[in-house]
N, C-alpha and C positions, 0 to 999 in steps of 0.2 A: 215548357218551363213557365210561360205565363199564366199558365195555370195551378201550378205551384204554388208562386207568389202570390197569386189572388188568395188560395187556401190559407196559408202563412199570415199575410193580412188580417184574414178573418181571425184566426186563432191568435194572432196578436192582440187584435182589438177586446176578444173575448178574456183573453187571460190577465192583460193589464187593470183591465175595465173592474175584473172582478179580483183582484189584486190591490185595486185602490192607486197604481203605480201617478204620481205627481206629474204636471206637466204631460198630460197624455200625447196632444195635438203635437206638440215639438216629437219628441220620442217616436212617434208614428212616421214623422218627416226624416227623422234617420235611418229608421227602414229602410224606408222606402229610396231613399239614396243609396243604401246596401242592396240593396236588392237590384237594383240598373248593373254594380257593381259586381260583376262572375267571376273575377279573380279572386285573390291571399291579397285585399286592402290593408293597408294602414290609417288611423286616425286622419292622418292628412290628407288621404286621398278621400274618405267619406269627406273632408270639410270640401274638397274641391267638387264633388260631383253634387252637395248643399249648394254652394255659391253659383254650380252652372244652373242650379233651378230655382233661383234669386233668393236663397235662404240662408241668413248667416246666424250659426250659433257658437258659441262658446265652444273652445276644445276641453276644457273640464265635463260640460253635459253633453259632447258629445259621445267623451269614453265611460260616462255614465252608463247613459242610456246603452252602448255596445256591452258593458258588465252588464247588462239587465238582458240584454239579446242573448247573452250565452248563457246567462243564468236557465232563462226560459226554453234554453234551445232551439233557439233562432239562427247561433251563430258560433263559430268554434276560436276559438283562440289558442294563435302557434305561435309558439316561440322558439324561433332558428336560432342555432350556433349565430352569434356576433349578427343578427340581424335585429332590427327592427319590429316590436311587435305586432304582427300582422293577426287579421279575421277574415275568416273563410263560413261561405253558404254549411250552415249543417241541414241536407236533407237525409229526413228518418229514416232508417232501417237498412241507410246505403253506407259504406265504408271504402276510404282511399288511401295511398300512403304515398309518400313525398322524397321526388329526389331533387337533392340542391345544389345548384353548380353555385361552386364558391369564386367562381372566376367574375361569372356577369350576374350572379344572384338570381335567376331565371328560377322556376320551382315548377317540376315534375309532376303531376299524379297519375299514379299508377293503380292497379286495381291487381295481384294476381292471386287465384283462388286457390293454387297449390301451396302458396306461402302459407295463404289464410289455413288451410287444413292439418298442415305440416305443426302450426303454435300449436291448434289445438289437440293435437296429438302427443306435444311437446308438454302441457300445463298436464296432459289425464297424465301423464305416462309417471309424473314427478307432484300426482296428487294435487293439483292446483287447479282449483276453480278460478278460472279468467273471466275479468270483469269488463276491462276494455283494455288497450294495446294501438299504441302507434311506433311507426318503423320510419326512418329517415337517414337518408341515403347520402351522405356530405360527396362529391366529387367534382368533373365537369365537363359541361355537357359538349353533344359531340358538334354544335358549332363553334364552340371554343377550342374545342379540339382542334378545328380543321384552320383555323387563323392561328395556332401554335406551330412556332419551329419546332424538327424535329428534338434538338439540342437548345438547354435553354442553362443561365447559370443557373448555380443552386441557390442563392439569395432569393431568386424569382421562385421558385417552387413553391406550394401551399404543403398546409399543413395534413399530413396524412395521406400524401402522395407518395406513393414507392417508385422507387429508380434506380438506373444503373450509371455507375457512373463511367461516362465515357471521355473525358479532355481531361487536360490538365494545364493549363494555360500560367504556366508558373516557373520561377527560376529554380536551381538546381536546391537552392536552401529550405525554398518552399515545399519544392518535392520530398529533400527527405524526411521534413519535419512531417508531412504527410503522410510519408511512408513510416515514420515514425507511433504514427496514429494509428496506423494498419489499416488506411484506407488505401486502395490502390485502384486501379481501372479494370471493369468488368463488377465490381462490386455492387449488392443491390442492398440498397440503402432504405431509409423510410424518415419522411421529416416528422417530428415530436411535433415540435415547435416553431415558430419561426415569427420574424418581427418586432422580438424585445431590442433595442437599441440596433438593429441591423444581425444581431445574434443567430444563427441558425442552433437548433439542436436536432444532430440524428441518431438516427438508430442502426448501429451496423454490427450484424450480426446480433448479438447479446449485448455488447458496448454501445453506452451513451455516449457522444461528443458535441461538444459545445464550439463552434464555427463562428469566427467574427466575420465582417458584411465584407473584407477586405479581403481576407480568402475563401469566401464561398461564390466570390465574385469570379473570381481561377477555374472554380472547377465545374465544368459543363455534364450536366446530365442528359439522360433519355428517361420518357417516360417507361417504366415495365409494364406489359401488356400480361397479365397475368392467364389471360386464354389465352393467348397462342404460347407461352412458354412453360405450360404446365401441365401434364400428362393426365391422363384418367388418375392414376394413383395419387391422392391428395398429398400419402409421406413424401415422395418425389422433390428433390431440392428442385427448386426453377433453373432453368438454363443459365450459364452465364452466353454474356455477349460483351468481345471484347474488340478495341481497334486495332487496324493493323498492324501496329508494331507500339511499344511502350520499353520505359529502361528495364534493366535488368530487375533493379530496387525499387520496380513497381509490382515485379510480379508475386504471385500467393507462393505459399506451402503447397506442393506437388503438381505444379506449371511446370511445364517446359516448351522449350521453342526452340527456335532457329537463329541465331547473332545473325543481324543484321549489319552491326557498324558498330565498332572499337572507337570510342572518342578517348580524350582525354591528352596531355603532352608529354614529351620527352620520357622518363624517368616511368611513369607511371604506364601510360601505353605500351613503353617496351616491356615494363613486367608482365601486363595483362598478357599479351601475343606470346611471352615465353611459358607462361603456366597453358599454355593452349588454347586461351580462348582468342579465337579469330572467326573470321565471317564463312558463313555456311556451318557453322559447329555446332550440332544439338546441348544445349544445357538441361540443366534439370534444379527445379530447385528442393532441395531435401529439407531444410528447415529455416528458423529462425532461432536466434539466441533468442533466452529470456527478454531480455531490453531491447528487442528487437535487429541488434549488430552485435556479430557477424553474420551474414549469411554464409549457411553450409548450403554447398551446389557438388554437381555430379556433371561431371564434363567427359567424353572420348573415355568413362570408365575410371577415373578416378575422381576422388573427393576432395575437394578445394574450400578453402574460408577464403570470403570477401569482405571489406567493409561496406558498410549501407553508402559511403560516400562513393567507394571505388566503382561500387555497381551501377552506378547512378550514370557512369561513363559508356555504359552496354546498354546496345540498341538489340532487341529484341522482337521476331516476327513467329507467326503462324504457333500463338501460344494455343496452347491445353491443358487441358488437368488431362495425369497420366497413371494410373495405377503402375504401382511398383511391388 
């Protein structure tokens, strides 16, 4: 590497020299402070590693002089999602591509030559001469991983994280307004958005939803692991993974499970226990109205309407999706 930079040096001196570039002597002193520097710097960080070699210049000729480094190709300039503009070593005839943990902002480079063969197969195939090309990779990395709970709210979530959701830490109003939503447990979700005023937006299924910080705080996800829940066949929907037991008015179109527990008082419980549902009872659920209520279910063989509130009283275990 130190002989790189020596090389670099020289063909800076040559190119500026004969370029006429102003202020040479300065200009050479920011090199060469890029150069100590083998990370994705920022402006600030070149002025700090100036000042550690007792030289302080201006941050206008500093990001001069790095616009003249990249001009010359000296030096590359990245601009991450909601980052910072940072500069990175450009050496010739080599190429790297970047993954960004948006957690601790840490930055990956990667090198893989099947990727690199696959574009270029990709540009002849669809008539396109490729001229250059960078890939960048937004997620996070797996030390951030490993200081993640596995369950985390969704408020906390980043944006372009997919998940399932698993908790629901909310009263029965909240639930049905939720269930209202057609979001329910076991669902894999995907955040749009997230951040405007506490606002979450996701994405479930085909429907957009818009989440205040107030109930996204309720609902606890898992991240989804997309290799272990995804088969060779890419058509393949992903697994669902659900807890063990959820109300009745959480469950999908074509779940069924096992009653758990009958809640609810007087009047309303004894109806439920006389149309049959009681614990150990396989249900099923067959549909949803339009507006979401009534739920149509299939109990011991017959077919039964619920309201979304009544169902909300039925504890539910060892759910599936069941062909019918």
């Amino acid at each position: 590497m130190t002989n790189t930079h020596e090389q670099e040096k020289k063909q800076f001196k040559r190119l500026f020299q004969q370029q006429g570039v102003d202020r040479f002597a300065l200009r050479f002193q920011v090199l060469e402070a890029f150069l100590k520097l083998e990370h994705h710097v920022t402006i600030k960080d070149i002025q700090v590693q100036l000042e550690n070699d007792g030289i302080k210049l201006d941050e206008g000729f500093v990001l001069n002089s790095m616009e003249l480094l990249c001009r010359f190709g000296f030096a590359t300039k990245i601009e991450f999602d909601d980052k910072e503009t940072q500069y990175e070593h450009r050496h010739l005839g080599l190429h790297h591509d970047h993954m960004v943990c948006t957690k601790c902002g840490s930055i990956l480079e990667f090198k893989d030559e099947a990727i690199e063969k696959q574009q270029l197969k990709l540009a002849d195939a669809y008539g396109f001469h490729m001229l250059q090309h960078k890939m960048e990779i937004y997620g996070i990395c797996s030390k951030c991983m490993e200081h993640r709970r596995s369950l985390v709210p969704l408020h906390k979530a980043k944006q372009g994280e997919k998940l399932i959701i698993k908790e629901f830490d909310a009263g029965k109003n909240m639930q049905l307004r939720l269930s209202s939503m057609g979001l329910k447990i076991g669902d894999l979700i995907e955040i749009v958005s997230a951040g405007f005023g506490g606002q979450v937006v996701i994405a479930a299924g085909e429907n957009r939803l818009v989440l205040g910080k107030g109930m996204a705080e309720k609902i606890s996800v898992q991240p989804f692991d997309r290799a272990s829940t995804l088969s060779h066949d890419s058509h393949q929907e992903p697994k669902k993974v659900f807890q063990s037991s959820m109300t009745l008015s959480q469950m999908k179109t074509g779940q069924e499970g096992v009653i758990l527990k009958v809640a609810g008082e007087g009047t309303l419980r004894r109806r439920l226990l006389e149309m049959g549902i009681n614990r150990g009872s396989t249900i099923y659920v067959e549909k949803y109205a339009p507006l979401k209520d009534p739920i149509e279910l299939v109990i011991k063989g017959y077919h039964i309407s619920l309201r979304v509130e009544e169902a909300a009283n039925i504890f539910v275990e060892n759910i599936k999706f069941k062909k019918r």
